[in-house]
C-alpha positions as CSV (number, residue, x, y, z in Angstrom):
1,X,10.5,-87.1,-23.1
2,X,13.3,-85.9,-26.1
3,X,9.5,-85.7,-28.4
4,X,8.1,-82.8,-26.1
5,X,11.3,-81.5,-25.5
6,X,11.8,-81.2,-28.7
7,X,7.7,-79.6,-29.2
8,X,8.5,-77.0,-26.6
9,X,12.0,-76.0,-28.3
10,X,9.9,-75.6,-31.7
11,X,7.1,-73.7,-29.8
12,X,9.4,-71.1,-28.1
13,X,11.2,-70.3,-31.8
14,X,7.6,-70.2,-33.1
15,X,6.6,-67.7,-30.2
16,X,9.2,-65.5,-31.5
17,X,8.5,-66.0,-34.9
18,X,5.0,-65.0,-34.2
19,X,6.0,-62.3,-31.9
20,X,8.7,-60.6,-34.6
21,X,6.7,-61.1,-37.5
22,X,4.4,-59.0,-36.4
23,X,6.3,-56.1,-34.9
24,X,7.5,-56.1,-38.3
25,X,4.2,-55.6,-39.6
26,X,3.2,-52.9,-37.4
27,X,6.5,-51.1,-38.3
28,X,6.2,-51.7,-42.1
29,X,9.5,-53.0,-42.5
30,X,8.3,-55.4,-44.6
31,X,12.2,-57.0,-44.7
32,X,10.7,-60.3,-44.1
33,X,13.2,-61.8,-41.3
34,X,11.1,-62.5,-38.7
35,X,12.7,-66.6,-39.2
36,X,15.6,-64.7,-38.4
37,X,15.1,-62.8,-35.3
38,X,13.4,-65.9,-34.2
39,X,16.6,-67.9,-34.6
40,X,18.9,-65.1,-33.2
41,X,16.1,-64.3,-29.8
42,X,16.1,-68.3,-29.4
43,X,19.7,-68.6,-29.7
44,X,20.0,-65.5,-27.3
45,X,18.0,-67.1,-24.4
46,X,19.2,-70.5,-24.5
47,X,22.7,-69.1,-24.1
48,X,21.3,-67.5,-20.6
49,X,19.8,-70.5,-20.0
50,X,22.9,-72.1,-20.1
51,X,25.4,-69.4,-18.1
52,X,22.6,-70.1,-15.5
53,X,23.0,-73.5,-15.4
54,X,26.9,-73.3,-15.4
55,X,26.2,-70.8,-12.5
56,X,24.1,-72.7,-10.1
57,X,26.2,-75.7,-10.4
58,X,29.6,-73.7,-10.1
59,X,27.8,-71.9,-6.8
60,X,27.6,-76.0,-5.5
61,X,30.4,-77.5,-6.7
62,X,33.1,-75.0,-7.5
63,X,35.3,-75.7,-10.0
64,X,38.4,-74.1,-12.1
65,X,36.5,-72.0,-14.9
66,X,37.9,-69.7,-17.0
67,X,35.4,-67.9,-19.0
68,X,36.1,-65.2,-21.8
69,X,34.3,-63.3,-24.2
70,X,35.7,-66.0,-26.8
71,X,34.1,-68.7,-25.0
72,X,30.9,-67.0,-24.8
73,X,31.0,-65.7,-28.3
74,X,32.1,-69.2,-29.6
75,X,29.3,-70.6,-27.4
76,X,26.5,-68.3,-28.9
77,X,27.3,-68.9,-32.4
78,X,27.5,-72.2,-31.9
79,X,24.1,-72.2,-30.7
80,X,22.9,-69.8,-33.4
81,X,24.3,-72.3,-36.2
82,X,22.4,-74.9,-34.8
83,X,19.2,-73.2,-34.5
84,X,19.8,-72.4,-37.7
85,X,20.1,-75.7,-39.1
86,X,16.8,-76.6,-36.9
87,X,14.6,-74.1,-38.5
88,X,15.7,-72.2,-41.0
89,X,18.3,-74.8,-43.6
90,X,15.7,-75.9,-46.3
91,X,12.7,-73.4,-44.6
92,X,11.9,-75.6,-41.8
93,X,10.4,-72.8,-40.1
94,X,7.2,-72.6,-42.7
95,X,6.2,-75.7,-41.8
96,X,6.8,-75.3,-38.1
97,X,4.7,-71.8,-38.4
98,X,1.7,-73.8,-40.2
99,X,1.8,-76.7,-37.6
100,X,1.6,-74.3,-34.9
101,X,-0.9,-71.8,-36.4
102,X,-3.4,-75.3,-36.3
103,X,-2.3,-76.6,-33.4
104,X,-3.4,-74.2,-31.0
105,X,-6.3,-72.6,-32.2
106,X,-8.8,-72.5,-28.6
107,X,-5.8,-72.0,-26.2
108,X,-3.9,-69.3,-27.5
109,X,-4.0,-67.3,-23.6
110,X,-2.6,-71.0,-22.5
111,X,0.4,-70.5,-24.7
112,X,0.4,-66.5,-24.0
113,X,0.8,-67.9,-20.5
114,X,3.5,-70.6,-21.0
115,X,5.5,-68.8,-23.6
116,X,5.9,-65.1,-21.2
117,X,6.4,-67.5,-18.3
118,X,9.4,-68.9,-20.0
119,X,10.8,-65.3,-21.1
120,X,10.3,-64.1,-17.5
121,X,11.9,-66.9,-15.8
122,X,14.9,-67.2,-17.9
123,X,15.6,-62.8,-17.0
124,X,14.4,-63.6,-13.6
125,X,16.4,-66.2,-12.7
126,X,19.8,-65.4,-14.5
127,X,19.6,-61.6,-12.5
128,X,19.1,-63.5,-9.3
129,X,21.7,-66.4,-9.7
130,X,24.3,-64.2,-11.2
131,X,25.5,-62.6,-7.9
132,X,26.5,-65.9,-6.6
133,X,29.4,-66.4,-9.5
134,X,30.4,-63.1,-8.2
135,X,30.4,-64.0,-4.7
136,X,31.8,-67.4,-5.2
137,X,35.0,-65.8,-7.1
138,X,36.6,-65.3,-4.0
């Protein structure tokens, strides 16, 4: 369970990777960051991901919760230090990008598939469950 957790964390940054290396290469940036705007993206939707969670289970059980910009800036960079210590410390990421390059060589529309389904979800669902914090204030 915690190994293909752990696959589909490393495929998601590696989607993003992929996915901002080359936009970069289309605008001729040529900065080389895409590690980096994989690690920021990442750290970006996981922090939705987890004001979602907080959300739904606030909506069920309600519970005393003050939350400030502090706490969700502490939270992101939290996040974003860890991420960065998962792929980019010691250039992780390289060999994440050649064990994914290999790995899915005759199902790249499977991954197109999983990958958008995840970015889609996570807008989708945080739009429609964030109305119920609101109403729940009350």
């Amino acid at each position: 369970m915690v190994r293909s957790i752990k696959f589909v964390y490393e495929f998601i940054f590696y989607m993003l990777y992929k996915y901002a290396a080359k936009s970069e290469k289309g605008w001729e940036t040529g900065r080389g960051i895409p590690h980096w705007i994989g690690v920021f993206s990442l750290s970006c939707l996981l922090f939705i991901n987890i004001i979602t969670c907080v959300v739904i289970v606030y909506h069920y059980f309600p519970f005393s919760i003050s939350l400030t910009k502090y706490h969700a800036l502490s939270l992101i960079l939290l996040l974003y230090y860890i991420n960065y210590v998962i792929f980019i410390k010691h250039r992780k990421y390289l060999k994440l990008v050649k064990k994914f390059s290999n790995h899915f060589m005759n199902k790249k529309v499977l991954q197109e598939i999983f990958f958008w389904s995840y970015i889609i979800l996570t807008f989708v669902l945080f739009f429609t469950i964030l109305p119920m914090f609101a109403t729940n204030k009350h």
